[in-house]
Backbone as CSV, one residue per row, in Angstrom:
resi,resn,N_x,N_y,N_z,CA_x,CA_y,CA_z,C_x,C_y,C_z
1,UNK,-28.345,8.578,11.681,-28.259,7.552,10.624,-26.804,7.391,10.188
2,UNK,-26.429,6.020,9.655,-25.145,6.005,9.406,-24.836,5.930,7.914
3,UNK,-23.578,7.318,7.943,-23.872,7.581,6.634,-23.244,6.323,5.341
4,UNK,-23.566,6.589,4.345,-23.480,5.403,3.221,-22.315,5.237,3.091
5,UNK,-21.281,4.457,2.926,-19.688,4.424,2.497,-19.787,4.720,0.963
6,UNK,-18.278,5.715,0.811,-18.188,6.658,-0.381,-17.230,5.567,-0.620
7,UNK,-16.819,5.616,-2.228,-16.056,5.183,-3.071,-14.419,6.296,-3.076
8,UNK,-14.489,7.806,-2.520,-13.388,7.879,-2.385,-13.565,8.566,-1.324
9,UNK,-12.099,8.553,-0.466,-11.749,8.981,0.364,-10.968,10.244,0.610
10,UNK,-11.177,11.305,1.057,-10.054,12.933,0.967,-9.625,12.967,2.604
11,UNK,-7.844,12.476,2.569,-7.384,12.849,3.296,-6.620,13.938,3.353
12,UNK,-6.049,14.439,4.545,-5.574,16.102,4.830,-4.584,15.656,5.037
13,UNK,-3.296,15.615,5.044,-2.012,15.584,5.676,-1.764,16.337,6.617
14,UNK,-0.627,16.110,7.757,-0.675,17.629,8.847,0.047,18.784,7.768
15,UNK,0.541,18.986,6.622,1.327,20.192,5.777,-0.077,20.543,5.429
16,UNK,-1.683,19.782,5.678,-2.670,20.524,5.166,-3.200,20.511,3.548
17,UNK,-2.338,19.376,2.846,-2.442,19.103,1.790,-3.395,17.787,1.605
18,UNK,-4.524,18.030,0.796,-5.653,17.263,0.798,-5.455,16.016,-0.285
19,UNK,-5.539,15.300,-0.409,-5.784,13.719,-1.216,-6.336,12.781,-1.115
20,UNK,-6.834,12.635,-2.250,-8.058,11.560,-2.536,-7.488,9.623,-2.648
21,UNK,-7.856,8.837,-1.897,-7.597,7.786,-2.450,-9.378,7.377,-2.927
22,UNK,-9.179,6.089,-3.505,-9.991,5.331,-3.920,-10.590,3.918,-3.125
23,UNK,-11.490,3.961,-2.387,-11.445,2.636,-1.583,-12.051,1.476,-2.724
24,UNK,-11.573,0.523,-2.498,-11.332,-0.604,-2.953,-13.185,-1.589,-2.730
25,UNK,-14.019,-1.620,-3.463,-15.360,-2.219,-3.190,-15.370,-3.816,-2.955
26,UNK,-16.260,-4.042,-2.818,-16.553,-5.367,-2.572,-16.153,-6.511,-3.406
27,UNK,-16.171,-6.533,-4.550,-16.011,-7.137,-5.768,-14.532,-7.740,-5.996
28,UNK,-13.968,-6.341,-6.377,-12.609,-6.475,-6.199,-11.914,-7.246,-4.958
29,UNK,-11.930,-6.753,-3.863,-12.028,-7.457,-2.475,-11.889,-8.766,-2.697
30,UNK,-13.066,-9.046,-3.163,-13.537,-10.668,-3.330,-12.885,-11.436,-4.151
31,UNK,-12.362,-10.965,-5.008,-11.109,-11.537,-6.005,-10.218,-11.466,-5.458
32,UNK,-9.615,-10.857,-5.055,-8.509,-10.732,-4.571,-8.183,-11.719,-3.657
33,UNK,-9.040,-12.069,-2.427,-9.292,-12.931,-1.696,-8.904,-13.944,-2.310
34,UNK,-10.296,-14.098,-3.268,-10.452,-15.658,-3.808,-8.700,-16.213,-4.143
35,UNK,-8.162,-15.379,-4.917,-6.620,-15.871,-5.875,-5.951,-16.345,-4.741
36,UNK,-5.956,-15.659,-3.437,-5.192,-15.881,-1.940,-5.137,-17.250,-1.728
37,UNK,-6.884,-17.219,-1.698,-7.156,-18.445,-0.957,-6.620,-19.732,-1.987
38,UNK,-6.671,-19.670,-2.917,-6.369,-20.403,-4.104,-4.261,-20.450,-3.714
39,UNK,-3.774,-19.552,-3.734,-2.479,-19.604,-3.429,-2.276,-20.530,-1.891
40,UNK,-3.071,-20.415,-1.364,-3.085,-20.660,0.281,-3.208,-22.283,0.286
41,UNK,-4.318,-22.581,-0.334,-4.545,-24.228,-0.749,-3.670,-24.568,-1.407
42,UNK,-2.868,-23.958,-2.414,-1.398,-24.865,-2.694,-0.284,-24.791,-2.068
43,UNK,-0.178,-23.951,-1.467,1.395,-24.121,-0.227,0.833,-24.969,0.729
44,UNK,-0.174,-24.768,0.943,-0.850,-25.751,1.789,-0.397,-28.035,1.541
45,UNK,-1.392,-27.904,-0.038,-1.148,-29.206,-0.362,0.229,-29.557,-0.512
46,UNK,0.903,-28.817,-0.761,2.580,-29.688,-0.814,3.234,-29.713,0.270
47,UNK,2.841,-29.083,1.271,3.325,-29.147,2.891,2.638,-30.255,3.522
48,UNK,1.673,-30.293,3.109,0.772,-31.832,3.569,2.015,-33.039,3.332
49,UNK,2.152,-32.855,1.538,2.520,-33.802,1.334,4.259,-34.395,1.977
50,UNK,4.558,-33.482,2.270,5.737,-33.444,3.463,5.507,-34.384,4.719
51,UNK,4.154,-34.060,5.457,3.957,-34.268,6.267,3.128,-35.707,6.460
52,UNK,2.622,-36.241,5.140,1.846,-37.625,5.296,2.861,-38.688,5.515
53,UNK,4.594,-38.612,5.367,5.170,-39.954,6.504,4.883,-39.695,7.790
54,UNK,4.516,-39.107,8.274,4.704,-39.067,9.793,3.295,-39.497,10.155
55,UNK,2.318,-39.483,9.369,0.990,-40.296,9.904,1.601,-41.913,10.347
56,UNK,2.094,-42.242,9.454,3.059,-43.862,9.459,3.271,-43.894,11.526
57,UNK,4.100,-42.850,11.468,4.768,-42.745,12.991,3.575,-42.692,13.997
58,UNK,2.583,-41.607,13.792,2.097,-41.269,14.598,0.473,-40.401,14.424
59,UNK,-0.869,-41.246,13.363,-1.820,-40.642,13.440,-2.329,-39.270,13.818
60,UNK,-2.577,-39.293,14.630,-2.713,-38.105,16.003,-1.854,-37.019,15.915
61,UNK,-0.796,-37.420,15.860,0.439,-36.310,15.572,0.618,-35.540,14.104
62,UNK,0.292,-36.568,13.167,-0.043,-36.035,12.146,-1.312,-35.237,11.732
63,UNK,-2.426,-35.216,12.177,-2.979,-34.494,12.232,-2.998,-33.116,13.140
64,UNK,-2.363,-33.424,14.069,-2.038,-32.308,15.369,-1.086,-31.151,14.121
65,UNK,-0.377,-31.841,13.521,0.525,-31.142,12.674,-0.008,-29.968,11.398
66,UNK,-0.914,-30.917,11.055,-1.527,-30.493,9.930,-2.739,-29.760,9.853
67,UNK,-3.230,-29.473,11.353,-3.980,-28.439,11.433,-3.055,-26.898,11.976
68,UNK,-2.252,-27.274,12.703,-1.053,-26.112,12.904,-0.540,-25.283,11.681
69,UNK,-0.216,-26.050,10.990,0.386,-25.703,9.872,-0.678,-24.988,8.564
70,UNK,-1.808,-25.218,8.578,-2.498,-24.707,7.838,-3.018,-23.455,8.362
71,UNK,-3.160,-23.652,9.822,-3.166,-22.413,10.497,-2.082,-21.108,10.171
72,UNK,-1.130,-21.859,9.926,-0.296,-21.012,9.964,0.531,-20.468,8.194
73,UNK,-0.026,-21.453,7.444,0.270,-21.030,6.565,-1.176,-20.389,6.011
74,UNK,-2.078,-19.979,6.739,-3.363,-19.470,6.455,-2.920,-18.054,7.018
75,UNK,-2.896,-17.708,7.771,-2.357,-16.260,8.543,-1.273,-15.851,8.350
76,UNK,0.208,-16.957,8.295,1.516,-15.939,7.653,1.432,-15.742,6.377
77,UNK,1.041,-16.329,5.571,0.653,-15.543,4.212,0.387,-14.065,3.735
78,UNK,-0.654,-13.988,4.750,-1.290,-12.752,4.042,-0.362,-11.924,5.556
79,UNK,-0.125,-12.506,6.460,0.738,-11.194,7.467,1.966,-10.994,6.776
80,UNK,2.202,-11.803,6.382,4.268,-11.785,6.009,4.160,-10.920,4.424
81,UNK,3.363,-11.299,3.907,2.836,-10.271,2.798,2.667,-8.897,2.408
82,UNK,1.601,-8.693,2.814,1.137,-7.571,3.479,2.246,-6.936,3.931
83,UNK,3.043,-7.196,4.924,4.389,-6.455,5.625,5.209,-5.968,4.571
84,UNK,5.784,-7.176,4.186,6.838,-7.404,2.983,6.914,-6.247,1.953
85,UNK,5.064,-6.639,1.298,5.068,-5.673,-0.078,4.103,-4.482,0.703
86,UNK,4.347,-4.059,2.060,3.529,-2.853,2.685,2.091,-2.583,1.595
87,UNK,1.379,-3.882,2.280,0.003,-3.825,2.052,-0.720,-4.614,0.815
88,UNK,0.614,-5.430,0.742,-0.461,-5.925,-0.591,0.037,-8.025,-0.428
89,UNK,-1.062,-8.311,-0.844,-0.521,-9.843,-1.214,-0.525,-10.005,-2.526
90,UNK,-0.574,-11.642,-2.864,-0.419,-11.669,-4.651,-1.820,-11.255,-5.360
91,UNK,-3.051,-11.916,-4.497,-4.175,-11.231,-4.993,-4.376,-10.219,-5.239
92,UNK,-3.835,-8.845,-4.160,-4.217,-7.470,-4.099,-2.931,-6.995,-5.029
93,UNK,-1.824,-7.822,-5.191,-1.224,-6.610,-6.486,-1.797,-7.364,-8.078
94,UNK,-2.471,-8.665,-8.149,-3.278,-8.373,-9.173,-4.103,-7.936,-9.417
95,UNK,-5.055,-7.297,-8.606,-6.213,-6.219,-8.259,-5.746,-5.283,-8.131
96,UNK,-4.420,-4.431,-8.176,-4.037,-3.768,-8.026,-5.025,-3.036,-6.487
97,UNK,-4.961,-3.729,-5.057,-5.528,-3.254,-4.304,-4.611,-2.731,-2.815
98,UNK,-4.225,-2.460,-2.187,-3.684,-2.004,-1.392,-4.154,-1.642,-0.054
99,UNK,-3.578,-2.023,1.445,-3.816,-2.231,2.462,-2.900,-1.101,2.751
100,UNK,-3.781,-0.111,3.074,-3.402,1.656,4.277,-3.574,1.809,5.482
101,UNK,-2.650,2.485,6.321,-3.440,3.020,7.835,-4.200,4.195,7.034
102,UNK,-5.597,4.110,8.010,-6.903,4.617,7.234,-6.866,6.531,7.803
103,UNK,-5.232,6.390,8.068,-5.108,8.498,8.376,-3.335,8.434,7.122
104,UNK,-3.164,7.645,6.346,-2.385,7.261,5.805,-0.771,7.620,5.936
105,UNK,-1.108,6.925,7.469,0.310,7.170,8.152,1.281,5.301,7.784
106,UNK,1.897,5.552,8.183,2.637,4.429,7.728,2.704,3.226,8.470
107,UNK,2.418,2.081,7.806,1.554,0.755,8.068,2.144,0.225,9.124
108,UNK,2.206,-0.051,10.123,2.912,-1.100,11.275,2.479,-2.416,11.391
109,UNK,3.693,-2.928,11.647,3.818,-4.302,11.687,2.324,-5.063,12.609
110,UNK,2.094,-4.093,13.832,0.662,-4.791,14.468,-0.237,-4.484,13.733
111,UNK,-0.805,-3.905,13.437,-2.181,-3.326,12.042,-2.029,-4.307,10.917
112,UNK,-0.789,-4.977,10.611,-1.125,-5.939,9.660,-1.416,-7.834,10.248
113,UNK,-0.888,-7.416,11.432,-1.451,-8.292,12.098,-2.729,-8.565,12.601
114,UNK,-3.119,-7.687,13.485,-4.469,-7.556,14.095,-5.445,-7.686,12.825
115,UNK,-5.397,-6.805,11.236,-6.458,-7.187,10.657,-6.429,-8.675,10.343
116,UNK,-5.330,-9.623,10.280,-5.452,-10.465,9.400,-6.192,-11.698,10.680
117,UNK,-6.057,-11.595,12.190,-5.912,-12.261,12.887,-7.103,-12.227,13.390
118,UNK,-7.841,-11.352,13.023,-9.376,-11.094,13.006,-9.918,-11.572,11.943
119,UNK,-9.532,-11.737,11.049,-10.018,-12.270,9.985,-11.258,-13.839,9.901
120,UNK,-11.201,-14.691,11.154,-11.617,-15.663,11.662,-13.275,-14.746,11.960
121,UNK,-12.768,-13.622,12.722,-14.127,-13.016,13.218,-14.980,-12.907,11.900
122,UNK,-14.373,-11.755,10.946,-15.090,-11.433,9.445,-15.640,-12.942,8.920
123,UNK,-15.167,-13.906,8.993,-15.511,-15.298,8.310,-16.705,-15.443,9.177
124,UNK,-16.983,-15.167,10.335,-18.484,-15.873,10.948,-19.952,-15.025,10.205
125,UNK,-21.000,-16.085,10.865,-20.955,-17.136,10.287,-20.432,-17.889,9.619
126,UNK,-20.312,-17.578,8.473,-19.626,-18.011,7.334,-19.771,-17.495,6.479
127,UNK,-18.613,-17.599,4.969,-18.420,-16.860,3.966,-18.215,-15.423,3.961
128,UNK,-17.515,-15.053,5.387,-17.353,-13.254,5.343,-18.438,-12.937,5.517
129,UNK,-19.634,-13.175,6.001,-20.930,-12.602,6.463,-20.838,-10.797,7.021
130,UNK,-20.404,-11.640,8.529,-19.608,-10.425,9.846,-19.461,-9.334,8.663
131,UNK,-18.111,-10.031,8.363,-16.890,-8.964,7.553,-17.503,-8.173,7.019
132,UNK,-18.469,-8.834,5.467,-19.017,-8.249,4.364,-19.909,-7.202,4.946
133,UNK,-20.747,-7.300,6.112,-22.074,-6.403,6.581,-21.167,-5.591,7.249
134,UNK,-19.792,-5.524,7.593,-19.240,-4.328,8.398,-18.873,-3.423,7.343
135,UNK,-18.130,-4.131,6.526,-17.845,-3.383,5.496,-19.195,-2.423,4.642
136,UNK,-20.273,-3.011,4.478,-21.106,-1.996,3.643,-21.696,-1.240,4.228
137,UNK,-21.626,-0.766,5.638,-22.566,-0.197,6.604,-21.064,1.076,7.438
138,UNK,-19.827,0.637,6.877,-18.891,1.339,7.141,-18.449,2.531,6.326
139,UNK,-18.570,3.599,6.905,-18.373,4.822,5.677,-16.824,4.162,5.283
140,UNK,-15.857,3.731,5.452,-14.445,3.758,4.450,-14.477,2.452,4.305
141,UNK,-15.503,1.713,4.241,-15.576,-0.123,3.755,-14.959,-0.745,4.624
142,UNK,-14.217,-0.615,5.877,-13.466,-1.339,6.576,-14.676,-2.837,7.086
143,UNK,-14.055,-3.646,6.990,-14.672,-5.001,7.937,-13.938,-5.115,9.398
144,UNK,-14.413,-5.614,10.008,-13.920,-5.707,11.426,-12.646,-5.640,11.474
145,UNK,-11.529,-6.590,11.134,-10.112,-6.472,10.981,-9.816,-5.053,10.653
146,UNK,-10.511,-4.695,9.823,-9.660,-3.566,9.532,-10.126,-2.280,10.956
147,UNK,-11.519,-2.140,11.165,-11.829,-1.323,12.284,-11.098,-1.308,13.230
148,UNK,-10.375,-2.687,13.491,-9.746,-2.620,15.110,-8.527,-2.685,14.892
149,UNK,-7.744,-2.585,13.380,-6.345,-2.555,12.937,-6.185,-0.793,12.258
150,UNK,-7.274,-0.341,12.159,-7.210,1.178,11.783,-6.684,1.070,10.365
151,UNK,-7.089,0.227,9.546,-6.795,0.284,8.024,-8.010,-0.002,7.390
152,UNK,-7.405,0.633,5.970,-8.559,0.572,4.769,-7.886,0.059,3.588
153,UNK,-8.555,-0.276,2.696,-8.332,-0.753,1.603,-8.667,0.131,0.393
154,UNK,-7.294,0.301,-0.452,-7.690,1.415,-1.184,-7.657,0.214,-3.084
155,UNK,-7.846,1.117,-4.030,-7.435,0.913,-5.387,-6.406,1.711,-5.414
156,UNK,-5.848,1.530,-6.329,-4.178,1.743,-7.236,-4.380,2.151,-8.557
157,UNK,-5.184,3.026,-9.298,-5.070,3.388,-10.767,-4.047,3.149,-11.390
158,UNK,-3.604,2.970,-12.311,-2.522,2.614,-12.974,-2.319,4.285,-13.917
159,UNK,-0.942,5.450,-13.861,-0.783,6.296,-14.474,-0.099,6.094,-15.366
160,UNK,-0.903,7.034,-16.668,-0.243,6.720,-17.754,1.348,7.500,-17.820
161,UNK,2.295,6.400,-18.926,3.687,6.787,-18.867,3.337,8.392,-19.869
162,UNK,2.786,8.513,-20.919,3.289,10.239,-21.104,2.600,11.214,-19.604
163,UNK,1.611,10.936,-18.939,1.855,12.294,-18.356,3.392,11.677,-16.835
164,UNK,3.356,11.162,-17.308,4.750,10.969,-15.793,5.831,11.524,-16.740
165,UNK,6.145,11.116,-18.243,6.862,11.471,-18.298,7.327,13.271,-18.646
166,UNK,6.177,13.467,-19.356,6.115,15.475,-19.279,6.330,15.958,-17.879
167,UNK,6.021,15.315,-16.473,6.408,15.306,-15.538,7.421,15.722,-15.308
168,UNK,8.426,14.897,-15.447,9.976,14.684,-15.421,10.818,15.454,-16.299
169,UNK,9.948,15.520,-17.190,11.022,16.096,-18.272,11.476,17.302,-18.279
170,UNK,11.087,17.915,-17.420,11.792,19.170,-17.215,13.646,18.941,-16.952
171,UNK,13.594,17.572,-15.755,14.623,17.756,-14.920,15.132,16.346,-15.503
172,UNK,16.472,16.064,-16.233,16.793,15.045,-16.787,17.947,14.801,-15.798
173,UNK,18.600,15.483,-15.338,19.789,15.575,-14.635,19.417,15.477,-12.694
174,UNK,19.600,14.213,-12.285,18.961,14.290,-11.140,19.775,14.490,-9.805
175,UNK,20.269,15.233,-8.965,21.452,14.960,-8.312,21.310,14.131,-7.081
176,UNK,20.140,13.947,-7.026,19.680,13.049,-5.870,20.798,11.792,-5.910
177,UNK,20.702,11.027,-7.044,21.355,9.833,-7.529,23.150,9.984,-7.178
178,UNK,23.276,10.775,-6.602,25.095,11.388,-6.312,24.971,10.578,-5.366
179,UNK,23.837,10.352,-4.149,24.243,9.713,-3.064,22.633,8.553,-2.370
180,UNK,23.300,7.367,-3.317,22.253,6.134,-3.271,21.760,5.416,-1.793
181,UNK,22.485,6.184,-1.273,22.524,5.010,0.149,20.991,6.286,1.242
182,UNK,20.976,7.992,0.608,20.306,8.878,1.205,19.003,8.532,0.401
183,UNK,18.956,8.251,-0.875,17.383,7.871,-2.393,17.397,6.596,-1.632
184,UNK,18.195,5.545,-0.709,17.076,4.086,-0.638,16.511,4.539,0.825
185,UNK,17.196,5.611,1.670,16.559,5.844,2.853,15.375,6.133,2.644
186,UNK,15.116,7.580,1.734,13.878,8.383,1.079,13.090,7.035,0.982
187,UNK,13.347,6.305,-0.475,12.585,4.571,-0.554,11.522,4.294,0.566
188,UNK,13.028,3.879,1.715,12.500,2.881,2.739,11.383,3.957,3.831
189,UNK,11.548,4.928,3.855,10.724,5.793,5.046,9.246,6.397,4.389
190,UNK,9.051,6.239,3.159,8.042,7.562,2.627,6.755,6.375,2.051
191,UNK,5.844,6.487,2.483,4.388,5.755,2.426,4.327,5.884,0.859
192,UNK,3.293,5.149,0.975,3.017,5.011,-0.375,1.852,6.286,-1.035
193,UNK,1.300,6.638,0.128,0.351,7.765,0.140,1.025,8.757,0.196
194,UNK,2.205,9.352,0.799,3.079,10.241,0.362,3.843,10.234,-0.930
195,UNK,4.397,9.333,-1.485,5.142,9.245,-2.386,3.321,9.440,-4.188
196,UNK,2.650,9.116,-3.910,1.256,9.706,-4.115,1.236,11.148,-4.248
197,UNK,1.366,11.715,-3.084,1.346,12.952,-2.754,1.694,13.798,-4.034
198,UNK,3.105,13.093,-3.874,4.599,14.129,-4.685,4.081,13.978,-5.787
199,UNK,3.897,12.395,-6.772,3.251,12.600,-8.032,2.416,13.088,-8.421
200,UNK,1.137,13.500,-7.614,0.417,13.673,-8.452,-0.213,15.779,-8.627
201,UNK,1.073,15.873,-7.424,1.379,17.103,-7.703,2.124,17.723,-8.653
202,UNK,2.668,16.499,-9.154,3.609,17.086,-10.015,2.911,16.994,-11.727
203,UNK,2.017,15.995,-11.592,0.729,15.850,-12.662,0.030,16.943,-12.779
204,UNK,-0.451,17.498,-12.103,-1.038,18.277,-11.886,-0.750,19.808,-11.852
205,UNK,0.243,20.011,-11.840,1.082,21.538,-11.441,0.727,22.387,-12.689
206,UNK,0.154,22.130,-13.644,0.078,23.110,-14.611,-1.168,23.820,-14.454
207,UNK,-2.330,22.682,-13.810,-3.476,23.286,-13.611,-3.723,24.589,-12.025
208,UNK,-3.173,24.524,-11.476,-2.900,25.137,-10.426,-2.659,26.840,-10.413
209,UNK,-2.833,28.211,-9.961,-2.512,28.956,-10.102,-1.395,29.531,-9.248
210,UNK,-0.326,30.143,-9.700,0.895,30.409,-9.276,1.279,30.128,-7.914
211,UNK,0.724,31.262,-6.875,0.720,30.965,-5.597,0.334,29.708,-5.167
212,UNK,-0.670,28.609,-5.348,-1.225,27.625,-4.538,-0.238,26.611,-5.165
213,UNK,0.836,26.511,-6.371,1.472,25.886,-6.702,2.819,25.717,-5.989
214,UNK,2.946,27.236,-5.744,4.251,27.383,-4.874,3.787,26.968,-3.185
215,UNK,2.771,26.783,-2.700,2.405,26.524,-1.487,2.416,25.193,-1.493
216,UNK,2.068,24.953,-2.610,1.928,23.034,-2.581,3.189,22.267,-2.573
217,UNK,4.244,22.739,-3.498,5.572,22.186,-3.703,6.087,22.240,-2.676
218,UNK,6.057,23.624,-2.067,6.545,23.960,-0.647,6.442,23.061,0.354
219,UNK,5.339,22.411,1.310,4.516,21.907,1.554,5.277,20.085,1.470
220,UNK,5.106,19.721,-0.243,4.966,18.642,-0.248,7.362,18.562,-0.200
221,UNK,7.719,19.132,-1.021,8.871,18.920,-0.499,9.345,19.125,0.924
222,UNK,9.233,20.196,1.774,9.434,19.742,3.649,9.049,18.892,3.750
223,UNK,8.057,17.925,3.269,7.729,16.665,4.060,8.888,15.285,3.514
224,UNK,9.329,15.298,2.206,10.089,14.492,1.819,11.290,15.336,2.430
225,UNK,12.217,16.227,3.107,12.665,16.618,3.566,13.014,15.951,4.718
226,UNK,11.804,16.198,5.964,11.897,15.390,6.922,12.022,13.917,7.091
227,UNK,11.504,13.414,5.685,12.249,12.256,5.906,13.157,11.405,5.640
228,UNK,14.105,12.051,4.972,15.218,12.288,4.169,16.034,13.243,3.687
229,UNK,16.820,13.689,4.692,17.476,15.040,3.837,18.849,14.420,3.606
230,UNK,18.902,15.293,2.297,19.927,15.208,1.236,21.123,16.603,1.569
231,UNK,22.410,16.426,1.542,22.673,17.503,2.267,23.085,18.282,0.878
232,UNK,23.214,19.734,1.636,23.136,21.189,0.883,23.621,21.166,-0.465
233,UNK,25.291,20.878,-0.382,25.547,20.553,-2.041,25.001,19.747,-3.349
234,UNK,23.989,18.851,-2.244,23.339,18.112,-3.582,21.528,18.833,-3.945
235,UNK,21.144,19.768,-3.057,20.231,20.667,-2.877,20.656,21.823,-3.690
236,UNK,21.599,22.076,-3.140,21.818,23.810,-3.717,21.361,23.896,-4.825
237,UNK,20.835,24.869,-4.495,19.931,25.995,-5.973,18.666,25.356,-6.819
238,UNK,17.880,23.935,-5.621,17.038,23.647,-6.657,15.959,24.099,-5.663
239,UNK,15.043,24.347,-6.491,13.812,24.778,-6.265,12.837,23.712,-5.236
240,UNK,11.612,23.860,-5.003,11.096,23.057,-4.135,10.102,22.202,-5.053
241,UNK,9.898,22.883,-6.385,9.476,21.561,-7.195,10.462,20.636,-8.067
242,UNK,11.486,21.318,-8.080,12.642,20.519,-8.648,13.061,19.487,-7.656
243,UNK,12.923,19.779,-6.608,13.050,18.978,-5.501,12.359,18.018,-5.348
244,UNK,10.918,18.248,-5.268,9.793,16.789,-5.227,9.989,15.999,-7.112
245,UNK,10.405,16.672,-7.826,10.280,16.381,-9.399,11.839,15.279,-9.083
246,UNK,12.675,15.476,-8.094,13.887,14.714,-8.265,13.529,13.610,-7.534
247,UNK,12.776,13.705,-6.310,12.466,12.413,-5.046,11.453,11.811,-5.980
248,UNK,10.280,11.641,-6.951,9.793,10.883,-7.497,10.413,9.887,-8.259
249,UNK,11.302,10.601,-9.055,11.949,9.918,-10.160,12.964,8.410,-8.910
250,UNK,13.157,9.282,-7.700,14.111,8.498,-6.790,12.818,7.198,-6.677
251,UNK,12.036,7.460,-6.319,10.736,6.743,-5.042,10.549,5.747,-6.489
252,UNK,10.055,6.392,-7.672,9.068,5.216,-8.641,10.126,4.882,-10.039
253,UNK,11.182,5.367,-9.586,12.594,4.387,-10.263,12.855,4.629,-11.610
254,UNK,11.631,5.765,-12.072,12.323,5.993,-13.507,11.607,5.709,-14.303
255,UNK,11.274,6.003,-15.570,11.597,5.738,-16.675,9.891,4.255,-17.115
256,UNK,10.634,3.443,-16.847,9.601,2.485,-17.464,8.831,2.090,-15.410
257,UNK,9.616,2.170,-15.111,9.042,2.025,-13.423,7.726,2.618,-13.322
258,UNK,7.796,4.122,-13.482,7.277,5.422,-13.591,5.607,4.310,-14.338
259,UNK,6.194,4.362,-15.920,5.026,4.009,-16.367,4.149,2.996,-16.109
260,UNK,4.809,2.318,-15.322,4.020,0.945,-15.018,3.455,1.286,-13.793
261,UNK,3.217,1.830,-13.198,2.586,2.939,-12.049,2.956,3.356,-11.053
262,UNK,2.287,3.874,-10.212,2.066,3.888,-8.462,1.358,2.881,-8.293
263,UNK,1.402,1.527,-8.102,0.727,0.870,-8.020,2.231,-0.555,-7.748
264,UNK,3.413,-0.017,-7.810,4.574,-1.510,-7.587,4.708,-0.950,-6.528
265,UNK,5.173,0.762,-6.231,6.472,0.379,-5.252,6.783,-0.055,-4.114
């Protein structure tokens, strides 16, 4: 029997460190959509309206045009999107919803393609039929696009600014910030499910007992390590949670950034 799709998801990282996202239900989904499609029909109508002299010239051509173009402003939308803000369009960051590789490795340019380009399939019959019945019969909600693009769709909680900031407050002095050009590399390389990782370990670190705290920091700083190292003098003498406590503040920008969530960057 196939089992029921859960509302959250516990992934393992290879450091062996376990995390929960939230998959994103139907509902939400569906809004999100809807605002798209609503955005989609107005870039749409004013590109038309570009394009209605050339009926004058050439009927046929004008329509040849104007089905191209809707085509295409129907699919680069949500691909060029999606890429852009790694996983989200305007609908899904007002749903605060988010598009993952579903082992939450980091999104590639074909996976945001392939789901969206399938997307024609999910529409058959009609109204997302396909899509909708793949999705509820799928343990991680995926609809077809996403099955054959290896992504899922998660939620984005919004964290509150005091616990980010008791977070931080240990470490006011950040030395990461000595060298901006190594904090936009960190930025540009570290998922959004990693940069996840770091926070909400660092939320969390009080509840933890000594050892599994020091295994975790351990753990979660080598991995921001590997993908960004900062060299020795701007390291020296900090600890490995002072370390992930400095790459957050780098990754979610601070201060009022911080409070407005994991859910921009």
């Amino acid at each position: 029997m196939t089992p029921l799709p859960r509302d959250d998801l516990v992934i393992r990282t290879p450091e062996g460190i376990d995390f929960s996202l939230v998959l994103a239900g139907p509902v939400p989904r569906a809004l999100a959509l809807t605002l798209d499609r609503i955005v989609v029909v107005v870039i749409f109508f004013v590109l038309q309206q570009v394009l209605t002299p050339f009926a004058v010239l050439s009927p046929d051509l004008a329509v040849a045009a104007t089905i191209l173009v809707f085509f295409a402003v129907d699919i680069g939308y949500a691909i060029f999107l999606e890429w852009f803000w790694r996983g989200q369009t305007l609908g899904k960051r007002v749903l605060h919803l988010r598009v993952m590789d579903e082992e939450a490795l980091r999104l590639r340019f074909s996976q945001v393609a392939v789901r969206n380009l399938l997307r024609f399939v999910d529409f058959l019959p009609g109204l997302y039929l396909l899509g909708g019945l793949a999705a509820a019969i799928s343990r991680r909600r995926q609809r077809l696009g996403d099955l054959a693009a290896g992504t899922i769709v998660i939620r984005e909680p919004r964290v509150g600014e005091p616990d980010i900031q008791a977070a931080l407050a240990a470490g006011k002095y950040n030395s990461f910030r000595e060298l901006p050009h190594v904090a936009a590399r960190l930025r540009q390389r570290t998922t959004p499910a990693e940069a996840a990782v770091a926070l909400h370990a660092l939320l969390r670190r009080d509840r933890l007992e000594p050892e599994a705290r020091r295994e975790l920091f351990a753990a979660v700083a080598g991995q921001l390590r590997r993908l960004a190292e900062f060299p020795p003098h701007v390291t020296e003498g900090l600890s490995d949670e002072q370390y992930v406590r400095n790459a957050v503040e780098v990754l979610y920008g601070g201060g009022k950034a911080l409070a407005d969530g994991a859910d921009g960057r």
